[in-house]
SEZA-34480 format. One record per residue: residue in one letter; x, y negated, z of N, C-alpha, C in turn. Coordinates in steps of 0.02 Angstrom, whole numbers, padded with zeros to 5 digits, always signed. Layout:
<rs>
aXYZXYZXYZ;...
</rs>
This chain:
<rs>
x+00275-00369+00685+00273-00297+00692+00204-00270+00681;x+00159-00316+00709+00094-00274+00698+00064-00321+00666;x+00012-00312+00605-00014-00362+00588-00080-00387+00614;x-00108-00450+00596-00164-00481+00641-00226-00490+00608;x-00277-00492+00625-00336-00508+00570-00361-00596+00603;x-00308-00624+00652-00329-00682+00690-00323-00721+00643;x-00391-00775+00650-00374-00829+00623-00344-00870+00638;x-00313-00885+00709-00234-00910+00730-00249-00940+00784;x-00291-00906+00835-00333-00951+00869-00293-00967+00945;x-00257-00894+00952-00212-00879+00995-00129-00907+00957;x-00105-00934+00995-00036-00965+00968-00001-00929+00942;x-00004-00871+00961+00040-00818+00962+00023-00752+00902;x-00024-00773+00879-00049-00744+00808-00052-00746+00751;x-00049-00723+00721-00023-00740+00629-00096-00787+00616;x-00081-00837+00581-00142-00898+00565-00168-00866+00494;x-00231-00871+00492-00252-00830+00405-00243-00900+00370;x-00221-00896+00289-00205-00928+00243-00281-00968+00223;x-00283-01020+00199-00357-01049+00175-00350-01105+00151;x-00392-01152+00131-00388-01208+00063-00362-01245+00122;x-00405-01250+00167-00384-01322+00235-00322-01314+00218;x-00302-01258+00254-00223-01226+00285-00168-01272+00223;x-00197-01257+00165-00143-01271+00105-00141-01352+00081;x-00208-01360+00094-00204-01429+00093-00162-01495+00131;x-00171-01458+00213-00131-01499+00252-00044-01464+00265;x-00018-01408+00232+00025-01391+00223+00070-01442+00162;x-00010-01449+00106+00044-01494+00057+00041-01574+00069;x+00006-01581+00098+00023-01652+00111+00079-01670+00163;x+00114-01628+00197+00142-01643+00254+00205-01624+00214;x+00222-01582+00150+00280-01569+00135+00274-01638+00057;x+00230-01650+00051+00248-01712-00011+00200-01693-00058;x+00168-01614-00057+00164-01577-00121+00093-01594-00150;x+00075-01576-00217+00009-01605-00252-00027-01535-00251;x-00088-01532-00237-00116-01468-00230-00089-01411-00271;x-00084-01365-00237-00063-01304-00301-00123-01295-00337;x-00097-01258-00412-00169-01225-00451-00190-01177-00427;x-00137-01144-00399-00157-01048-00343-00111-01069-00296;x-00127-01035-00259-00094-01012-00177-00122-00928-00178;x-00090-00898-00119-00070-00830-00111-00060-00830-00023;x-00090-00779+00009-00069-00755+00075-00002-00704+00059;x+00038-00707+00068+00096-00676+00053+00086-00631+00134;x+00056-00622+00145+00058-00574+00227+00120-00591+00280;x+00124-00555+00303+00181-00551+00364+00137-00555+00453;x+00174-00526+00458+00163-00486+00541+00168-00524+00608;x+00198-00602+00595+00173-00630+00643+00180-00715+00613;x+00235-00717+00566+00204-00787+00522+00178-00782+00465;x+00140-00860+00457+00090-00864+00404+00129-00875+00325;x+00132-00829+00275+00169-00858+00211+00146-00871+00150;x+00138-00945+00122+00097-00949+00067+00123-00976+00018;x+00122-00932-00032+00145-00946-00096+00115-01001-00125;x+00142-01062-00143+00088-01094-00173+00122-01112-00259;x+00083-01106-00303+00101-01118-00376+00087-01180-00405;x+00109-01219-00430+00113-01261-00452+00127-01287-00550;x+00095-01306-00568+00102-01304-00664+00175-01334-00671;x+00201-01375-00647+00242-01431-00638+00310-01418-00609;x+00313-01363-00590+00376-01341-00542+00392-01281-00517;x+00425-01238-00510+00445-01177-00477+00415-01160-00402;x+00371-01102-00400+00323-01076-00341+00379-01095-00274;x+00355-01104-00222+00369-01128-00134+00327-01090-00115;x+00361-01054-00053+00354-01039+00002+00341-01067+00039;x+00289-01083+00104+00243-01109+00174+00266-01044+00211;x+00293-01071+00238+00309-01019+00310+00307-01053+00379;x+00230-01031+00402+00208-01076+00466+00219-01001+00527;x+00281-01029+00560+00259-01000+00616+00231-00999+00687;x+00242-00939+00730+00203-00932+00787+00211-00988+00822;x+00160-00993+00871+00139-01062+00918+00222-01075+00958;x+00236-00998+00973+00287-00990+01014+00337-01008+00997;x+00376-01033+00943+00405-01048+00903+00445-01126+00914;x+00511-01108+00960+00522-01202+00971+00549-01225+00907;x+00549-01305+00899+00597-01333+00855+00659-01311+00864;x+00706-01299+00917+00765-01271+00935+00783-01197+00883;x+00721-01168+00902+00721-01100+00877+00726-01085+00820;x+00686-01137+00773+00679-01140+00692+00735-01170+00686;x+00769-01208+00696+00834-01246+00687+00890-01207+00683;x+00882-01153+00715+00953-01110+00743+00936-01048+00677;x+00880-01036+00671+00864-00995+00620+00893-01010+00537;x+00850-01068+00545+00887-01130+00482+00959-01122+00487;x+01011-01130+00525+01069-01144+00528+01094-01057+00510;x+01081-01015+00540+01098-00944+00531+01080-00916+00438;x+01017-00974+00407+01023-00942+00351+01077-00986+00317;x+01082-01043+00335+01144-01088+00293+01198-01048+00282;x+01223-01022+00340+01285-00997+00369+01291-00929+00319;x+01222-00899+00331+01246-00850+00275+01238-00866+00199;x+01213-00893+00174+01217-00912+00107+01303-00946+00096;x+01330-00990+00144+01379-01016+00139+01445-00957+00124;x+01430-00918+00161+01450-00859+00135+01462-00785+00072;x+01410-00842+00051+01400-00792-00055+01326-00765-00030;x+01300-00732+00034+01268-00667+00031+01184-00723+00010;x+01155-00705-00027+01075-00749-00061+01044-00746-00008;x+01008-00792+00006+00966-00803+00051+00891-00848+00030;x+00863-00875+00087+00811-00935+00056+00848-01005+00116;x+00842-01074+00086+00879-01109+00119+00815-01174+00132;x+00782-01194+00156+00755-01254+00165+00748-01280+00118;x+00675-01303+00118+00664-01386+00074+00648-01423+00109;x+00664-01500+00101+00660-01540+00153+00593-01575+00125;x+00562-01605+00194+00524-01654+00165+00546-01710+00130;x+00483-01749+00107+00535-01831+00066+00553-01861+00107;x+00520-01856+00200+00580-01890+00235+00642-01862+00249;x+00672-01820+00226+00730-01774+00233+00728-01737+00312;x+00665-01721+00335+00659-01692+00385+00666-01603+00381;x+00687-01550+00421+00690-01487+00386+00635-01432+00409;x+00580-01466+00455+00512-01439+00452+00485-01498+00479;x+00394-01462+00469+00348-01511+00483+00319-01462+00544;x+00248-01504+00607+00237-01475+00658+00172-01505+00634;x+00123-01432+00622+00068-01460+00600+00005-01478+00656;x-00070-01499+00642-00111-01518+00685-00112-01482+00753;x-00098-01398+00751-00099-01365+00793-00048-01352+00814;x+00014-01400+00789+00051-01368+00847+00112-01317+00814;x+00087-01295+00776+00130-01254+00747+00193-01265+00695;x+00248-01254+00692+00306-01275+00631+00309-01231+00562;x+00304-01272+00508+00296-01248+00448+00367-01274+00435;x+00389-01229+00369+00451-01254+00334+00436-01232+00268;x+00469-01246+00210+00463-01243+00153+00513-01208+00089;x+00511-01174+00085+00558-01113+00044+00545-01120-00043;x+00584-01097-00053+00593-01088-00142+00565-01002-00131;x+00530-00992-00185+00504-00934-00207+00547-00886-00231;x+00572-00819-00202+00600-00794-00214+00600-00715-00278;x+00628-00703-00330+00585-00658-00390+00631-00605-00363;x+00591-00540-00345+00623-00473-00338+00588-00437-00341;x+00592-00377-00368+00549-00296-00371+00570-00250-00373;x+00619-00243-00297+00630-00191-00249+00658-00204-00197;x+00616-00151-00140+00646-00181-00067+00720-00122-00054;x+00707-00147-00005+00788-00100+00050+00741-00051+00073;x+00747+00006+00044+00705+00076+00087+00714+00136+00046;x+00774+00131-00001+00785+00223-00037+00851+00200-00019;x+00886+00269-00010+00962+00282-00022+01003+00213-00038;x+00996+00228-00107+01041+00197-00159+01049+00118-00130;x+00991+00091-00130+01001+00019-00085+01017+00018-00034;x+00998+00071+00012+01012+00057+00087+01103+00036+00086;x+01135+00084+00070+01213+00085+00036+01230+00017+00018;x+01182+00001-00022+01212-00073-00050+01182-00119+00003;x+01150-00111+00038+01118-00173+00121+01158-00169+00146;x+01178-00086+00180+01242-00097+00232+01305-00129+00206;x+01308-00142+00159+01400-00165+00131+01345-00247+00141;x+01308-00269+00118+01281-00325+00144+01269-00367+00206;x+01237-00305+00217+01247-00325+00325+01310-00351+00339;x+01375-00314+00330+01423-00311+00342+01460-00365+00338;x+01441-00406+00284+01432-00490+00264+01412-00511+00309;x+01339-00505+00327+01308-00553+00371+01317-00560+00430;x+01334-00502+00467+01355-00502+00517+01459-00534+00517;x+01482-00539+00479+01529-00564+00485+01516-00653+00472;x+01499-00677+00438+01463-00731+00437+01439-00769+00504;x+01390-00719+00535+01335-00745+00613+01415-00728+00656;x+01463-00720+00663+01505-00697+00722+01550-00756+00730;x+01567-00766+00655+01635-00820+00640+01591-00899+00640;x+01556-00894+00631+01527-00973+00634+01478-01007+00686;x+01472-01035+00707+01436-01035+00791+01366-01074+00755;x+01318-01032+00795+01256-01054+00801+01226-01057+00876;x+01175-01126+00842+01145-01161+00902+01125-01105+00955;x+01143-01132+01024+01083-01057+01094+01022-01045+01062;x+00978-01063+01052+00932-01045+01049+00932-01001+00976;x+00968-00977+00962+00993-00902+00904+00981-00866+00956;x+01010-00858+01009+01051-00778+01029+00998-00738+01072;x+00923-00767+01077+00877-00732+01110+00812-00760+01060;x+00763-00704+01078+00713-00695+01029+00654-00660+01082;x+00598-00711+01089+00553-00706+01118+00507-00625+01098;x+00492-00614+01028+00475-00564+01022+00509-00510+00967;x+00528-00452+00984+00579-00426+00941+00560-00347+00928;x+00593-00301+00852+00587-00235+00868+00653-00202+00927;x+00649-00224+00977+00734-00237+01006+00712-00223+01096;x+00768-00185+01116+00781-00207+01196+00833-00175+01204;x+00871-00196+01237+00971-00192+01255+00933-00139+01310;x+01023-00087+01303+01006+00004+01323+00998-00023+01385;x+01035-00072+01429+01044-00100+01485+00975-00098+01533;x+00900-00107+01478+00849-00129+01497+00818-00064+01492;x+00813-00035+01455+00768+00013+01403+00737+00067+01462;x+00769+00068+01520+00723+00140+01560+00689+00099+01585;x+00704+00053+01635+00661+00024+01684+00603-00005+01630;x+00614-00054+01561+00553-00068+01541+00501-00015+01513;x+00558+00067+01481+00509+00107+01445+00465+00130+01522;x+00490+00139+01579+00439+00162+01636+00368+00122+01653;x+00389+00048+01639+00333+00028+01652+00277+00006+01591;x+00301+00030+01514+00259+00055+01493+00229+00085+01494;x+00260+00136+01506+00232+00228+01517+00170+00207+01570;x+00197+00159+01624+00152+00169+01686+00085+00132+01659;x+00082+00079+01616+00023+00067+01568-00025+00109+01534;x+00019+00155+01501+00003+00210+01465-00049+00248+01501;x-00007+00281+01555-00061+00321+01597-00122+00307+01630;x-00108+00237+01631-00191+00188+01670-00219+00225+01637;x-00227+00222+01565-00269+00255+01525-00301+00292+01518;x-00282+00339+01566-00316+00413+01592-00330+00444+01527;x-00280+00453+01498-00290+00492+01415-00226+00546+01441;x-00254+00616+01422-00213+00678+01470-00153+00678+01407;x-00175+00673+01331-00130+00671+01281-00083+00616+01289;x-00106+00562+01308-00056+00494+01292-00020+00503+01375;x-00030+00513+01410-00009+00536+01474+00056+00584+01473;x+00049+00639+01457+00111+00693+01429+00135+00641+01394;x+00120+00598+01334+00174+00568+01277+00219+00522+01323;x+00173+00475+01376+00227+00429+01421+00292+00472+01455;x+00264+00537+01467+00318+00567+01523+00350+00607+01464;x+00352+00615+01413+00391+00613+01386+00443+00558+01341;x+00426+00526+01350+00473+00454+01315+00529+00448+01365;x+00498+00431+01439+00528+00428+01509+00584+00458+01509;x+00567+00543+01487+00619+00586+01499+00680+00595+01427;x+00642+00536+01391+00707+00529+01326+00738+00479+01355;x+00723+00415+01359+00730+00361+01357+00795+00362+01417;x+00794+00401+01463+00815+00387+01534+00867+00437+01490;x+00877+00493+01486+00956+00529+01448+00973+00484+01401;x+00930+00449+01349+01000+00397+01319+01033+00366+01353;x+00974+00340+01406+01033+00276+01427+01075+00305+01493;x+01074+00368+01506+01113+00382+01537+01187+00396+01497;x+01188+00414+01440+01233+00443+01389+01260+00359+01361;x+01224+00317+01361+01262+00260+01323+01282+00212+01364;x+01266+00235+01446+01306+00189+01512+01386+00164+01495;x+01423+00226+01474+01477+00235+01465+01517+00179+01414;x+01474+00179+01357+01497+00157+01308+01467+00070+01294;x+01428+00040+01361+01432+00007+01357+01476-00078+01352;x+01519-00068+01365+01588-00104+01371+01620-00119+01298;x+01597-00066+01266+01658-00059+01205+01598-00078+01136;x+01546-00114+01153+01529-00135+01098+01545-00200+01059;x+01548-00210+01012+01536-00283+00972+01465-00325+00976;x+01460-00374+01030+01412-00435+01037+01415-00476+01007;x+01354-00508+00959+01361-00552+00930+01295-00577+00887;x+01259-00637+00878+01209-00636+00836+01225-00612+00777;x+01151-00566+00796+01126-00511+00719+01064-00533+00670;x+01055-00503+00631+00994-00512+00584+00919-00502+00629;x+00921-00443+00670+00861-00409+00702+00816-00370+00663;x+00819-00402+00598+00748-00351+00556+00776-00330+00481;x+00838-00302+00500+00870-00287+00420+00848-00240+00390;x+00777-00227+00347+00760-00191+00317+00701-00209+00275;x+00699-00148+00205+00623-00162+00194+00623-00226+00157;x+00560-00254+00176+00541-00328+00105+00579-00384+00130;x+00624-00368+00204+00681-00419+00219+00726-00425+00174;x+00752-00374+00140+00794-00364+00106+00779-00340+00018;x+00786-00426-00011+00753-00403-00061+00799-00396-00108;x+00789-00346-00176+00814-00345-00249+00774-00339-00295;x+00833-00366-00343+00788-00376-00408+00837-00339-00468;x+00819-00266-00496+00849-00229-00531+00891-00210-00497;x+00905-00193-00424+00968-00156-00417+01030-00208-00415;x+01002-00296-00401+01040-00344-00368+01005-00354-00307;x+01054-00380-00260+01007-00416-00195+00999-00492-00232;x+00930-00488-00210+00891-00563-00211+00897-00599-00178;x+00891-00568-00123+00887-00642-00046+00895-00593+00004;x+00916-00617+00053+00901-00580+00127+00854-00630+00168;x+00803-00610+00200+00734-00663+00208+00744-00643+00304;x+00675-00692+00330+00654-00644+00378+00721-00651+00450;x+00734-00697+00461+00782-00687+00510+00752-00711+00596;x+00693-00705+00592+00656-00714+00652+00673-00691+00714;x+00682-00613+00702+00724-00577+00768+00788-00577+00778;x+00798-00619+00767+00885-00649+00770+00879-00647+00835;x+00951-00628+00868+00972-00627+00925+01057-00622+00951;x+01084-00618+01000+01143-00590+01031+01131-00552+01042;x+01170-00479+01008+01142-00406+01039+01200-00368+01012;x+01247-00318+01050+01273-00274+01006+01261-00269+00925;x+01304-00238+00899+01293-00270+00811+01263-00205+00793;x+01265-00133+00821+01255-00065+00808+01190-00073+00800;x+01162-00102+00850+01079-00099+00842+01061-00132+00805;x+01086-00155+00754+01063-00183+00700+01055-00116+00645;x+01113-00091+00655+01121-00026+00608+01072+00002+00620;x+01070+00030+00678+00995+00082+00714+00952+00075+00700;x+00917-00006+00693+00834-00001+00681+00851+00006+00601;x+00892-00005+00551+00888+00013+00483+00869+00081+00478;x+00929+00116+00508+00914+00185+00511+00889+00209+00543;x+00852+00203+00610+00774+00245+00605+00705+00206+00568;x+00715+00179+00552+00643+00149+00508+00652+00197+00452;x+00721+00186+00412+00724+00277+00346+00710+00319+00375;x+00739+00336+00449+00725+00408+00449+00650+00400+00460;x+00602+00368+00460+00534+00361+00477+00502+00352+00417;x+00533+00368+00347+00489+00354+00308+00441+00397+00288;x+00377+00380+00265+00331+00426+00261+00355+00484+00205;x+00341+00534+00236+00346+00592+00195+00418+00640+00209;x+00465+00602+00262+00522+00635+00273+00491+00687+00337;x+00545+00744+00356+00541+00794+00415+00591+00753+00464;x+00582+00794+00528+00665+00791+00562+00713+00781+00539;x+00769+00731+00565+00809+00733+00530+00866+00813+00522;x+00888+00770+00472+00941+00840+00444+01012+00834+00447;x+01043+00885+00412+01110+00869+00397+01142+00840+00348;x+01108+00835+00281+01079+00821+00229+01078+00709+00257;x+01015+00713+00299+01023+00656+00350+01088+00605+00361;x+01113+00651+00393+01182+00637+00431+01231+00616+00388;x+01230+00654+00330+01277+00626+00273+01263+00552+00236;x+01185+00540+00243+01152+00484+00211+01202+00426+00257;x+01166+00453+00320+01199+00385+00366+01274+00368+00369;x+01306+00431+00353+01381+00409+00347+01386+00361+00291;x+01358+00369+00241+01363+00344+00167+01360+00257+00199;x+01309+00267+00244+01280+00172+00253+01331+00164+00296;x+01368+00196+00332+01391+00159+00384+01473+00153+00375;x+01495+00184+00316+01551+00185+00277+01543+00103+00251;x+01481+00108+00210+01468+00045+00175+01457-00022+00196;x+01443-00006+00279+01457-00062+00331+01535-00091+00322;x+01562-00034+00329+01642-00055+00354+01667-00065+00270;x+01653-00068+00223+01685-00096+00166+01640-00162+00168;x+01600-00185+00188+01562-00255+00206+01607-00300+00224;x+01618-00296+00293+01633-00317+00325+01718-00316+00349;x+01729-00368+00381+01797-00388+00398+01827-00357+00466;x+01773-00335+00513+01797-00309+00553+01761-00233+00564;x+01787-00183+00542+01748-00111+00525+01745-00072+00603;x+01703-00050+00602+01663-00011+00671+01717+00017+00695;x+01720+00016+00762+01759+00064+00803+01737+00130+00819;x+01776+00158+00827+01773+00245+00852+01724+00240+00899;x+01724+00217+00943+01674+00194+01012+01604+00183+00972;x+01595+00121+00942+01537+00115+00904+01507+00136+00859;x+01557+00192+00822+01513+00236+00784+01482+00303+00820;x+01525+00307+00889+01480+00357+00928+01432+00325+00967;x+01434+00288+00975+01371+00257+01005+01312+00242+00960;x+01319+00248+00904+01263+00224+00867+01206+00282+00839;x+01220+00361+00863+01166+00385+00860+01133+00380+00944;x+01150+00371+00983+01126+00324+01044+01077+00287+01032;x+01103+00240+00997+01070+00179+00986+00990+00180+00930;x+01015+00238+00900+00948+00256+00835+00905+00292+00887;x+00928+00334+00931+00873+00366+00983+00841+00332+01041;x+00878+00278+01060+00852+00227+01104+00800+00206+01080;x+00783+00185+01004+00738+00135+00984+00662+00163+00975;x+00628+00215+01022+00574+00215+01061+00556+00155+01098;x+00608+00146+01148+00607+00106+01207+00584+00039+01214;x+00581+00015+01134+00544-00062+01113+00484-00049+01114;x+00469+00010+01088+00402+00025+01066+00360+00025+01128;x+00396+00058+01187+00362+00065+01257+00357+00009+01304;x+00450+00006+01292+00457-00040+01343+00447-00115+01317;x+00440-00131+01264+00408-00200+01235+00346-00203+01228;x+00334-00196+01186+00267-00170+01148+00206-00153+01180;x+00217-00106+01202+00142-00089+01245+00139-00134+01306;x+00196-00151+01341+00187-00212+01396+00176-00273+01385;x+00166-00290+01326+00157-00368+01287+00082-00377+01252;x+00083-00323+01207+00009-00334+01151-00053-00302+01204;x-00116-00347+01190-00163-00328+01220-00188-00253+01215;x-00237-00229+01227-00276-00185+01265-00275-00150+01178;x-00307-00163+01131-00321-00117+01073-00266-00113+01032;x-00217-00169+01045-00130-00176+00983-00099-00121+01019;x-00096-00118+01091-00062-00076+01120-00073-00003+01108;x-00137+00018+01117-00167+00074+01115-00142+00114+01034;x-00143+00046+00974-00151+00054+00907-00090+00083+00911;x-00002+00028+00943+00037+00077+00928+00066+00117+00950;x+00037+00149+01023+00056+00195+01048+00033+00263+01011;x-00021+00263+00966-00033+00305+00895+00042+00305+00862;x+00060+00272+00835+00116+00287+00797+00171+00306+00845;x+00187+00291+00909+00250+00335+00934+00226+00435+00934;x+00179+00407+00934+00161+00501+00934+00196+00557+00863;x+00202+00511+00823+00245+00531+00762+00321+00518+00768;x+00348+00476+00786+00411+00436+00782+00458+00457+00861;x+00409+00470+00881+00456+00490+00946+00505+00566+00958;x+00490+00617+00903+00527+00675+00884+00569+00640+00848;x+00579+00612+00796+00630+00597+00765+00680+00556+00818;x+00664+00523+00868+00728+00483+00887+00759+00561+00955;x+00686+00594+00968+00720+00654+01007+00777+00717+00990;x+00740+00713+00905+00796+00753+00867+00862+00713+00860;x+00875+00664+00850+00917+00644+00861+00976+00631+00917;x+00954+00646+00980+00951+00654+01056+00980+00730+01053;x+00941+00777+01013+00973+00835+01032+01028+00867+00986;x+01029+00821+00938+01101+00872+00913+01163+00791+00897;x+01152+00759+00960+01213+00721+00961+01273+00753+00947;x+01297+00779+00940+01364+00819+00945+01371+00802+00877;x+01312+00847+00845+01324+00838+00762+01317+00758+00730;x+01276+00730+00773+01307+00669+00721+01345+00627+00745;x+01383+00635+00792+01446+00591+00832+01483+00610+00765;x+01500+00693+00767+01526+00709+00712+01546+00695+00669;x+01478+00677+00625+01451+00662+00556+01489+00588+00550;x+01469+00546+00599+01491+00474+00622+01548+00456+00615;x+01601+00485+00653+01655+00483+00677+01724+00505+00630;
</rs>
């Protein structure tokens, strides 16, 4: 979620890319030095392209300290599951001992990917349409085929079940205000006073959702194409057991958050019908009446990570950094809060 400038010193931090790094990356997967390597970025694992004269570019994907073998395993198994399914993915390379990661000096698990060619993500219209009829796959896929426990929870996520979301957004907030910042102070007591009407409004409708491991981060350079095909669906880190809606939700408020948009609209409302139509031609089992009203709920809830995760987890300056960005993002999930009516509507 946030990116790191650590050189990986803390377990729990994205490791910077470097000759060492690639060197003992390729010896542990079989490989002969690349001619180039590449920091391919990412927000909490390390990803390195490495090129080779001799063979088709691999992926190094070393992740966080936090990171069990259990965890990468169940991940591994969730992308099998969906590829087994038609929908593209990236699938493991094994080492030459046919092992399906390595655990390097520090501790940390690397695995090894085929290089994937695409040039365009999931973030206008037109694709989003074609993700949700995708999702719709994947999530039918993660429901019908059982994956290992250690799938259905996710140590760090853009995510927290409505169940949680007041009591943790309060004791963000109550972080917040240590701060003695009179601006960021008003912003906590106002989140408080969103956060606490969603989940008073989605008490109801808790019962009648669909549980089941989800993707967690369906959007964006997760979701890649190439000309207006999907390439791969990448990135399944925040995998979890969670209602399936909130999968929908963080898609659609991250659009509605894209730079350069207003409040949402009505205009809006029609977009999201379009995706969430395109869910239910996805998929095998299409949203219920219940869950399509619950799911502008669920797009307005998703402050509540931001507070109630987020600022209670990342240190002293990550925290501070993104409590900056709820100051923008937190009208949009409020506008959304206030003309529920219209997009139950719109939804429904």
């Amino acid at each position: 979620m946030i990116d790191s400038d650590s050189s990986g010193s803390d377990p729990d931090e994205r490791q910077l890319g470097s000759d060492s790094l690639v060197s003992e990356v390729s010896r542990a997967f079989g490989l002969a030095e690349p001619a180039e390597w590449s920091d391919l970025g990412g927000s909490w694992t390390t990803n390195l392209r490495l090129d080779h004269p001799d063979r088709e570019s691999v992926v190094v994907r070393i992740h966080r300290g936090s990171t069990s073998p259990a965890r990468l395993a169940a991940m591994q198994t969730a992308r099998d599951v969906v590829a087994a399914a038609g929908v593209p993915t990236v699938r493991h390379l094994a080492t030459p001992d046919g092992e399906p990661f390595v655990s390097l000096g520090n501790g940390r698990l690397a695995e090894l990917e085929p290089w994937v060619q695409w040039n365009e993500r999931m973030n206008t219209p037109l694709l989003l349409e074609r993700g949700f009829a995708i999702l719709g796959r994947v999530h039918d896929a993660l429901r019908t085929t059982p994956i290992p426990a250690a799938g259905a929870t996710a140590d760090y996520a853009n995510h927290i079940h409505s169940e949680q979301a007041a009591a943790a957004t309060r004791r963000g907030a109550d972080r917040i205000r240590g701060w003695q910042d009179f601006i960021l102070t008003r912003l906590a007591d106002r989140v408080v006073r969103h956060v606490d009407a969603v989940a008073a409004a989605e008490e109801p409708l808790h019962d009648r959702q669909v549980r089941q491991i989800v993707h967690g981060d369906f959007w964006d350079n997760n979701v890649l194409f190439r000309d207006g095909e999907l390439a791969a669906v990448i990135d399944f880190d925040f995998m979890a057991n969670r209602p399936r809606i909130d999968d929908l939700a963080l898609t659609i408020y991250f659009f509605l958050l894209e730079p350069g948009r207003d409040l949402p609209t009505a205009a809006d409302r029609g977009l999201v019908r379009r995706f969430v139509d395109a869910y239910d031609h996805g998929t095998v089992l299409p949203l219920s009446q219940d869950e399509r009203a619950a799911l502008p709920l669920a797009i307005a809830r998703q402050p509540a990570w931001s507070v109630g995760r987020w600022v209670n987890e990342l240190d002293e300056a990550d925290a501070r950094a993104h409590v900056g960005y709820l100051v923008g993002e937190l009208p949009v999930a409020q506008a959304v809060l206030a003309e529920l009516p219209q997009w139950q509507d719109a939804l429904t």
